[in-house]
C-alpha positions, 0 to 999 in steps of 0.5 A: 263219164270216166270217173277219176282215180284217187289215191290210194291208202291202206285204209282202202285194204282195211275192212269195210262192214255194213250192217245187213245180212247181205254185207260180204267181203273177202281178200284176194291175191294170186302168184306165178312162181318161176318153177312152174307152180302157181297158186289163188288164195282167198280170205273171205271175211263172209262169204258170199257164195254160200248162205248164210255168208259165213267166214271161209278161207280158201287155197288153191296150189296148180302145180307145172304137171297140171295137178290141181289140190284144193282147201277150203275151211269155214272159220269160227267168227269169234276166231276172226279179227280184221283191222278197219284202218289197214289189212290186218285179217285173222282168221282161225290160223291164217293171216294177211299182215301189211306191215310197212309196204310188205304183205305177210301170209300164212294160210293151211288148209287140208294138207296144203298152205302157204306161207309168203311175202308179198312186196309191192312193186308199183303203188296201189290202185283205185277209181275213185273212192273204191266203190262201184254204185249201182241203181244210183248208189244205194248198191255198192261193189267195193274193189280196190287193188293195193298189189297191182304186181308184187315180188312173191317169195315163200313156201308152198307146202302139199301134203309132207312136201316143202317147195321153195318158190320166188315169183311175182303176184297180184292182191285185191279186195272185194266187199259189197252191200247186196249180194252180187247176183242181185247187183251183176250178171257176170264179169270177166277179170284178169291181169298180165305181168309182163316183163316191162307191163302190169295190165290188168282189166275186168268187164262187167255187166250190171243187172240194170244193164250198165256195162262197166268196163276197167282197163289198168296198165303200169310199167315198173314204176307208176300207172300209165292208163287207168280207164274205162274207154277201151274195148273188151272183145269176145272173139269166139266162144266155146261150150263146157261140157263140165257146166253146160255154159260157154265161155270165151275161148279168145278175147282181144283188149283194145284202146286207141288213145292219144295218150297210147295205144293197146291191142292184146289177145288172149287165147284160152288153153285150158280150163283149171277151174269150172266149177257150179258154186253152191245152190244159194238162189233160184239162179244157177252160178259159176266161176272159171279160171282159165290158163290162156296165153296173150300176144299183142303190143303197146304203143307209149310216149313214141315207142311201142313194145310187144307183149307175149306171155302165159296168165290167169284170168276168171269168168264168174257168172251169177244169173246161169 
């Protein structure tokens, strides 16, 4: 049964803390800038992929030659704070600030950074109550996404350089009861910010053998499709040499509604991330992020409109 969309508040961006070492939760967004630069940063008030789960932030900068700089530090819990009513995250020097329906950032590490804004330009998102159950309940996986596509304007900042950038971004937040790799097997998730559409989905499947697939589309005013009735295709696969595995080298989106009508195909061309994550298990566990263009077409109230673009999108795998 597809389960219902509710509305968002700025409560679903606050923390969400559960009493047991298995408890993380980290902060997500992402942005595209018109100069060719894009960047991923992360705030992960415990992190899941290192144990003890310890609070970490993280920074990725990919500039448009293709250089790729990376920072990541772990944060003195008593230097950390985080609201439990709206996203207000202090760790160490860096924050994440909702102020009104705008988001402050700061965040340096290892000789980069970024200071930026994050104004949101649809309304924030979720299924229900934000949490995914699994084996009945007893495991959660929180996602919610209070930015499905933002105006981003700001410095990026690498090494004694200072690069003005405006473009557009994405912001979600993940927390969960149990450890991912005892709830999931893997998913793939990624959004597209094309000029007229947001699309944004995830496929992911549970250790208990649910499937649970999410496709999103806005335009630049409100949700059109929120769903868990589409079709997620593998069109062809393809080794890493890097990590010993495979991943999508093509996947086609799909849904056939009443209500519209969506195919796009993403084709992977290049790899900017493949990394083995830290050995915190028996299990062996990555994280990808792919460099892919999409090319397909939507089908709404009578008109249908082609997509075409470049996007980011990510394959994590918790039992290699």
């Amino acid at each position: 049964m597809q389960r219902p969309v509710s509305a968002y508040t700025d409560r679903d961006d606050a923390l969400h803390p559960y009493a047991n070492p298995a408890y993380y939760e980290w902060w997500y967004l992402d942005a595209r800038f018109d100069n060719g630069y894009s960047c991923v940063l992360s705030w992960h008030w415990l992190n899941e992929f290192l144990k003890p789960h310890i609070p970490t932030v993280q920074i990725f900068i990919y500039t448009p030659e293709g250089k790729r700089y990376v920072g990541m530090d772990g944060i003195d819990p008593k230097d950390c704070s985080a609201s439990q009513e709206y996203c207000n995250v202090k760790m160490g020097s860096s924050y994440l600030r909702q102020e009104g329906k705008v988001y402050n950032m700061s965040m340096h590490s290892r000789n980069i950074g970024c200071d930026l804004t994050f104004q949101g330009t649809i309304p924030g998102w979720k299924i229900g109550d934000g949490k995914i159950p699994i084996n009945g309940g007893e495991m959660v996986q929180g996602w919610v996404i209070p930015c499905p596509r933002a105006r981003v304007e700001g410095k990026l900042f690498i090494k004694d350089k200072e690069i003005q950038v405006k473009g557009d971004g994405y912001h979600d937040h993940n927390w969960g009861n149990a450890d991912l790799y005892d709830i999931f097997h893997g998913w793939y998730w990624g959004r597209l910010n094309d000029p007229k559409y947001t699309i944004i989905f995830s496929n992911t499947r549970a250790l208990n053998g649910q499937v649970l697939p999410y496709l999103y589309v806005a335009d630049n005013k409100s949700t059109l499709l929120s769903t868990d009735k589409y079709d997620f295709i593998v069109e062809k696969e393809e080794p890493d040499t890097a990590t010993g595995q495979t991943y999508a080298k093509a996947l086609t989106l799909k849904y056939n509604g009443d209500d519209m009508k969506l195919r796009c195909r993403l084709d992977t061309k290049s790899v900017v991330e493949h990394t083995p994550l830290p050995k915190v298990n028996e299990y062996n566990m990555f994280n990808w992020r792919f460099l892919a263009d999409y090319e397909g077409e939507i089908t709404f109230d009578g008109n249908t409109d082609k997509i075409r673009g470049e996007t980011i999108h990510e394959r994590f795998l918790f039992r290699g």
